[in-house]
C-alpha positions in Angstrom: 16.6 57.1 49.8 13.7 60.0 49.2 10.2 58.5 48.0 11.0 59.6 44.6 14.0 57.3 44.2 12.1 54.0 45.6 9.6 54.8 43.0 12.2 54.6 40.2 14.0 52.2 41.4 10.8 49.9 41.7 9.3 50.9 38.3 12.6 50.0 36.9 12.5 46.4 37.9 8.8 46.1 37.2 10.2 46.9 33.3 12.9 44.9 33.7 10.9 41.9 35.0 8.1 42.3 31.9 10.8 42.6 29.2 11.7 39.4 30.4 8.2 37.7 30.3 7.5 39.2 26.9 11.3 37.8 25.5 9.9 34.6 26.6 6.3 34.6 25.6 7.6 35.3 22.4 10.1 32.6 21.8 7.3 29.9 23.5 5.4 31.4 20.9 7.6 31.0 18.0 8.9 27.6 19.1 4.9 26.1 19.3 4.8 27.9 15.9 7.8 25.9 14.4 6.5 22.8 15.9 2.5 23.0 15.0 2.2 23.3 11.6 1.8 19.5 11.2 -0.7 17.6 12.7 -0.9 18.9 16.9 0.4 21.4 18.3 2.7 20.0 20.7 6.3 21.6 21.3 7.9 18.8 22.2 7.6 17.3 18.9 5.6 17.1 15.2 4.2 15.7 13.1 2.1 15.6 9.1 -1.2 14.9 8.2 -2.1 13.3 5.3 -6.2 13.2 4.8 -9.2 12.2 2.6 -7.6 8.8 1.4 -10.2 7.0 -1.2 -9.3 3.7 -0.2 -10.4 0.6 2.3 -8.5 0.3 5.5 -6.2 -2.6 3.4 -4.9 0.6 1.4 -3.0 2.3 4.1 0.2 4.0 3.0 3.4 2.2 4.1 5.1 3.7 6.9 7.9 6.3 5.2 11.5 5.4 5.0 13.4 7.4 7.7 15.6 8.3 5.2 12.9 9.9 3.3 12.0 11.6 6.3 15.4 13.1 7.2 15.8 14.8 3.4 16.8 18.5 3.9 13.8 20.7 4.2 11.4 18.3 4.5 8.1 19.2 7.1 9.1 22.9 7.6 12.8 21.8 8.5 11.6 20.2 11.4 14.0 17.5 11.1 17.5 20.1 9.8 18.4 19.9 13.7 19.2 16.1 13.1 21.1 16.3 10.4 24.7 16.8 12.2 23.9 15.1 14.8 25.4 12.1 15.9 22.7 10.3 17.5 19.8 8.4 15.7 16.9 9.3 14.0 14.5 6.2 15.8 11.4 4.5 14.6 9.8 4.3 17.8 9.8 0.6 19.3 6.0 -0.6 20.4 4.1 -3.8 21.6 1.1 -5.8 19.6 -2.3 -4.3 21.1 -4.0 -8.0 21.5 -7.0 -7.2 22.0 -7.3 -5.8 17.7 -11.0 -6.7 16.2 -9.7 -8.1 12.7 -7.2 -10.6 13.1 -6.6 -9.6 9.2 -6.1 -6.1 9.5 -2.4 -4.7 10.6 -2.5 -4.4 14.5 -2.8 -1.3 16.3 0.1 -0.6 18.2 0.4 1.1 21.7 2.9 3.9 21.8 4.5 5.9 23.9 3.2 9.6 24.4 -0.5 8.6 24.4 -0.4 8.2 20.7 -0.8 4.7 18.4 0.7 3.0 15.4 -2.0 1.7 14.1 -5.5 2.5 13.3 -7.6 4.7 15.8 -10.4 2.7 17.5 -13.4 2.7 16.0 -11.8 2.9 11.9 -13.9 0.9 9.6 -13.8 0.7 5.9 -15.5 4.1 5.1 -13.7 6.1 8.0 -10.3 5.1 9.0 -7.4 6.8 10.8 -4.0 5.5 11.0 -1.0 6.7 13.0 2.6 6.2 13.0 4.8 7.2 15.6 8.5 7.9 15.4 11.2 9.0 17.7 13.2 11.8 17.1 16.0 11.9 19.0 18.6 15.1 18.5 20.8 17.2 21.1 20.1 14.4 23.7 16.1 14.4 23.4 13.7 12.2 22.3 10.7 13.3 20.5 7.8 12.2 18.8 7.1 12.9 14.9 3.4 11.6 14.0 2.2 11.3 10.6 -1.7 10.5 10.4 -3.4 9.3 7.4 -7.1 9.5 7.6 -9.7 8.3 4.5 -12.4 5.9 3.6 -13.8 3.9 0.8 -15.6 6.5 -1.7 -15.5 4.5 -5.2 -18.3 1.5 -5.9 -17.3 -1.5 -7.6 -17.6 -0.5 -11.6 -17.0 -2.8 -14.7 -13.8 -1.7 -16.3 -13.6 -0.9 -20.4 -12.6 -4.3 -21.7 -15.3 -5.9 -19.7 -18.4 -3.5 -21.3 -19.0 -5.7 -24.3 -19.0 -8.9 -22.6 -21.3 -7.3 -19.3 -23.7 -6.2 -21.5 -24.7 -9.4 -23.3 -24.2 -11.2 -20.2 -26.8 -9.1 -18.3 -29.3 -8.5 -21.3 -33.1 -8.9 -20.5 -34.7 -11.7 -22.7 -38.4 -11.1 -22.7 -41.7 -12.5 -24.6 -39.8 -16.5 -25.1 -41.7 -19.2 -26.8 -41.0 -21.4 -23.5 -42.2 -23.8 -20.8 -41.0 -22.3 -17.7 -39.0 -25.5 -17.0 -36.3 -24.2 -20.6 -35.9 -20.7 -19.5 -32.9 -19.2 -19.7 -30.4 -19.9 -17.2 -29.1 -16.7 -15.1 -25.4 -15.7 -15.1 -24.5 -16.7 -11.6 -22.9 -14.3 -8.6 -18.9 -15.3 -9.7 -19.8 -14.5 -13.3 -21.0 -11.1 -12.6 -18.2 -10.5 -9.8 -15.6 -11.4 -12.6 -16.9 -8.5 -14.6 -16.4 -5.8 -11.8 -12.9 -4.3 -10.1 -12.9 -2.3 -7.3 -10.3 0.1 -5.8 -9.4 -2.6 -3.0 -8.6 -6.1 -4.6 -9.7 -7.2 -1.0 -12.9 -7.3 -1.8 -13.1 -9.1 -5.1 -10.5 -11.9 -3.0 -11.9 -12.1 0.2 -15.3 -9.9 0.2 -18.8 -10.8 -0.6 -19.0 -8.4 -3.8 -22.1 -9.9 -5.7 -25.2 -11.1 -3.8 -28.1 -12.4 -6.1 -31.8 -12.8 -5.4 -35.0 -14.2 -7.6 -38.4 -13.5 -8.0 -40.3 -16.1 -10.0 -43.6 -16.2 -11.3 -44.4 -19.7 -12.7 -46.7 -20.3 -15.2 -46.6 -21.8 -18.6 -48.8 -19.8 -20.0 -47.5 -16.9 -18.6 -44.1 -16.7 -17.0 -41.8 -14.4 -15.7 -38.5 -14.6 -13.5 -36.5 -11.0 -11.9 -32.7 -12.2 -10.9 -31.7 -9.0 -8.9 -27.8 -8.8 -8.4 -26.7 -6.6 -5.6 -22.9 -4.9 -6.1 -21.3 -3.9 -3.1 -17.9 -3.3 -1.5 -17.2 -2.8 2.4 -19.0 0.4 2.3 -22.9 0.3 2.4 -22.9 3.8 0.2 -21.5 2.3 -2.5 -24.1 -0.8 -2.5 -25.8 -0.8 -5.8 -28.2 -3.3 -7.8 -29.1 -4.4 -11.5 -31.6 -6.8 -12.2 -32.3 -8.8 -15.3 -35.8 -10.1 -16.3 -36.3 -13.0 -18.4 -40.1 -14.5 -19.7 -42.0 -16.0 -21.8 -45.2 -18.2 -22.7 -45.9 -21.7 -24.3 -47.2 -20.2 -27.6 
């Protein structure tokens, strides 16, 4: 074999060899492609994300219904593979993680794959993430399918329509009385104004501190004058706000 022949015979596998590598780059490529347009990129499985949730970390979405999940089409066709297959579309088996802060949230969950069902350590009230993992499992694999939701509490307590008329005598000033200081008005207490107010997570009219109430008095019968300042607030200090009424008066 001449010097001439070796060459060709070399550059021919060098060709054949990097048609090869490209063929495959490009179906890695495409398969990471089919796979990553959820939340991750990870070819061995999926996954949606579902963001900017106005709501406390008592308002998480329920986990979907696998049938919901396995509906023609649905995420890209990421699950069509599954649909003639005999094997089973798995909700992904995990243990209680007992070391969770709030014995009244749901619990986070250890999963397998590094991921969680559950929230994401360090969620609070204003910024929460919360996973759920599934198994997919399809031509003799199993994979993982995550759907994260992510939000936090953006709305302040208000006082709904059918409440205004009722608020706003309740909360009027009453200023310049012909009164001692001892027959001044009585204030509308803290669960009188929290019964005015609704807030997008009943939580916190049930089980929250939504209406604080400090005074500041100035006694004097000749002269009197008391501020009651009401403080509104739901788990999120952002959406803390406060009203005060005034009442006072004189012995005329």
């Amino acid at each position: 074999m001449n010097n001439f022949t070796k060459c060709c015979s070399s550059l021919g596998r060098l060709q054949s060899k990097s048609k090869t590598a490209l063929m495959l780059f490009m179906f890695l490529a495409l398969t990471s492609l089919s796979y990553g347009q959820g939340w991750g990129v990870d070819p061995t499985g999926g996954g949606e994300e579902i963001s900017d949730i106005n709501a406390s970390m008592y308002e998480v979405p329920a986990m979907k219904q696998v049938s919901e999940l396995m509906a023609p089409g649905y995420f890209n066709g990421f699950f069509d593979a599954c649909q003639n297959s005999d094997e089973e579309f798995l909700i992904h088996a995990v243990d209680a993680d007992p070391g969770a802060d709030d014995p009244d949230m749901p619990q986070a969950f250890n999963g397998e794959w590094g991921k969680k069902t559950g929230f994401a350590k360090g969620s609070d009230h204003c910024n929460w993430i919360f996973y759920y993992v599934y198994s997919v499992k399809c031509a003799g694999e199993v994979t993982p399918f995550t759907v994260k939701y992510s939000g936090g509490d953006a709305t302040a307590p208000w006082v709904p329509k059918q409440n205004k008329a009722a608020y706003n005598v309740l909360i009027q000033d009453k200023l310049d009385l012909d009164l001692c200081f001892e027959n001044r008005p009585v204030a509308p207490t803290v669960d009188e104004i929290k019964a005015m107010y609704t807030d997008n997570s009943e939580h916190v009219k049930v089980y929250g501190e939504m209406v604080t109430k400090r005074t500041k008095t100035k006694n004097d019968d000749c002269g009197w004058i008391e501020i009651h300042i009401y403080t509104v607030k739901d788990y999120c200090e952002s959406n803390a706000f406060e009203f005060s009424i005034t009442y006072s008066g004189s012995d005329k």
